[in-house]
Phi, psi and omega in degrees: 000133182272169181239136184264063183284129165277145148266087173143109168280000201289186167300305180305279218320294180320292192285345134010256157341271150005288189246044159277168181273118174277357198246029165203005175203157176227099175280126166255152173231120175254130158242098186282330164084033168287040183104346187346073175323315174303311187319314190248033160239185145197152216218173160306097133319049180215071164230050171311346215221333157339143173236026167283158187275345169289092199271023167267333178299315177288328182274357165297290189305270197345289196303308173344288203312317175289353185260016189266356185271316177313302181314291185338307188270354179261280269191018142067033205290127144294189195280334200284004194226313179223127181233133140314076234239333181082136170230126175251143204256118185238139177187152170348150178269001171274001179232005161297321189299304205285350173281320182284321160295345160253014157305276168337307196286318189286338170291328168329311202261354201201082203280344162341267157006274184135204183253164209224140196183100184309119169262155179253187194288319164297017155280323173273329177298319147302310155307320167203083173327327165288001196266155157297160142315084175167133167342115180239136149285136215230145197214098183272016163302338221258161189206174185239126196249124166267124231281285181323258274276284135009282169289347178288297180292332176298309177305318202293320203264007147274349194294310168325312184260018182040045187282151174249139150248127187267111168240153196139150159284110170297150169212111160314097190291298167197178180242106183210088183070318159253165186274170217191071176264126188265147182207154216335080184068333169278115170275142199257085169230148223241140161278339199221121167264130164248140192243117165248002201280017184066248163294341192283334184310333170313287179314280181354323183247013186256346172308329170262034135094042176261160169216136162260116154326056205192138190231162179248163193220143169269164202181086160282117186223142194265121154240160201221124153253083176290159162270020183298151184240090172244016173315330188228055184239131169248206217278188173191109176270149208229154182300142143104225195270318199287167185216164181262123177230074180311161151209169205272155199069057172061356183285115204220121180262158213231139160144146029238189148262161140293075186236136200262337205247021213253337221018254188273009171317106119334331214266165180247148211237117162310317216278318134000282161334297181305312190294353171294278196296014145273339167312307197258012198274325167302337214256341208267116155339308178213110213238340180267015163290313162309311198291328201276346177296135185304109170245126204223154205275150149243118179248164210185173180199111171260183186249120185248162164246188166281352186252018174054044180206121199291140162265161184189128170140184190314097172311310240248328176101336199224047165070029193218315178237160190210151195214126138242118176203194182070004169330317156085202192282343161282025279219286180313317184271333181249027163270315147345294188289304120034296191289335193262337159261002175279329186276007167289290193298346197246351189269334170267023194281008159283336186254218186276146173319129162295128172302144135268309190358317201284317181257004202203135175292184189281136278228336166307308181301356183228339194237147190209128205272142188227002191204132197307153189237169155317333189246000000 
């Protein structure tokens, strides 16, 4: 039996883990708690509607999305972690037609996506009370996932399947027939290391003499506990940063920011705040029904490259070392699926090397050897 250390408790790591084969690996998740991102988001399961031009990205997101049916049912997800929620689209009504035919066109390949279907403003005003009275487009495939909630439950069912947790900070020592990992004075040794660590896969890799493509992005979100029965209300992405996230018992999350220049920054922020709730201040009937309601942040460090599209797959060329990152604000929807094919590839390492290629450039374009390493 090989032994398998994950770096990174995040989503990619956690579902990973999860669906690895225990009866052909005996897995530890070194959890550094390092900026995590899955912990503090929670995010939208919709990105059909997307205009990025990147279609190794988009067929990432599409499938991610469609594999949230797999998830639910492997791992027993309630409404309270992942719910099929319906999305409503808010944008100029002159840009409602042209969202719903492409709507229309992107359901051929992603029958996921629902029924697609123009509200009109007492439709929407129904649909999420709290929105002004105006034409929305409504998509009912779309659903919403809370990150914590998530990373919670996945951990109780790896504990289960006898995955071991390390928390504390790794360091690579070295490779001499095994990795050779140190995490708080204990070494640790693995045949096969996976770097889940999001922005931290930088550090991790630079001791063996690698460069990484990959920068931290801060990510701030307002949460709120209203007494609104906001169980069956769905998400609603809005023109501009923020998005409306109903979750169930009144809890309704605000979010996100971008901020490039915060790196590994924690702190919540007044001004983050202002820039939520003026974002979403238009949009809102009455916003201080919302403002006034108890609230409190979730901060969080997502991971970017530069052409803002994640990698995954074989560092090392020969099956030993594996790097996933760069997920950006899409995280939640291709990081699952992300975890469930690398643990595909790895439950299967007798037969041919696993393809990524359909979703992703080669794993070379972001990690690059620049100085001879230990192993």
């Amino acid at each position: 039996m090989k032994t398998i250390t994950i770096i990174g408790g995040g989503i990619i790591g956690m579902t990973l883990a999860v669906y690895l084969d225990p009866t052909q690996y005996e897995v530890t998740v070194v959890d550094q708690h390092i900026g995590q991102a899955t912990s503090a988001s929670a995010g939208i399961i919709s990105p059909w509607l997307s205009k990025r031009r990147n279609k190794k990205w988009y067929h990432l997101a599409q499938d991610g999305a469609a594999f949230f049916e797999k998830l639910v049912k492997d791992f027993a997800l309630d409404r309270r972690i992942y719910a099929p929620s319906g999305t409503l689209i808010l944008r100029p009504e002159e840009e409602l037609l042209a969202l719903a035919a492409l709507a229309e066109s992107r359901k051929k390949a992603a029958p996921e996506i629902g029924e697609i279907q123009l509200l009109n403003r007492t439709q929407t005003k129904q649909a999420l009370p709290l929105l002004k009275a105006r034409p929305t487009l409504f998509i009912s495939g779309g659903g919403r996932l809370d990150g914590r909630a998530y990373l919670l439950h996945i951990r109780e069912i790896a504990k289960q399947r006898n995955v071991q947790f390390i928390e504390g900070k790794a360091m690579i020592q070295k490779y001499s027939g095994s990795w050779d990992v140190l995490v708080n004075g204990q070494s640790l040794h693995s045949d096969i290391l996976c770097l889940t660590a999001g922005p931290g896969v930088h550090g991790l890799l630079a001791p063996l003499g690698y460069q990484v493509d990959v920068r931290p992005q801060k990510g701030q979100l307002l949460s709120f506990a209203t007494p609104f029965k906001t169980d069956d209300w769905p998400v609603a992405m809005l023109a501009g940063e923020g998005d409306l996230i109903p979750f169930a018992n009144g809890n309704i999350l605000l979010g996100a920011t971008h901020e490039n220049d915060a790196k590994w920054d924690l702190t919540p922020t007044q001004a983050a705040k202002q820039q939520l709730m003026t974002g979403i201040h238009d949009f809102l009937e009455e916003p201080n029904l919302l403002y006034q309601t108890p609230l409190s942040f979730r901060v969080g460090t997502r991971a970017y490259t530069s052409d803002f599209a994640p990698f995954f797959g074989d560092v090392s060329g020969q099956g030993i070392l594996y790097a996933a990152s760069g997920l950006g604000s899409s995280g939640l929807t291709t990081g699952p699926y992300i975890g469930y094919l690398l643990a595909s590839s790895f439950n299967q390492s007798g037969q041919q090397r696993a393809d990524f290629s359909q979703y992703s450039k080669p794993v070379s374009d972001y990690v690059r050897k620049i100085s001879p390493s230990s192993h």
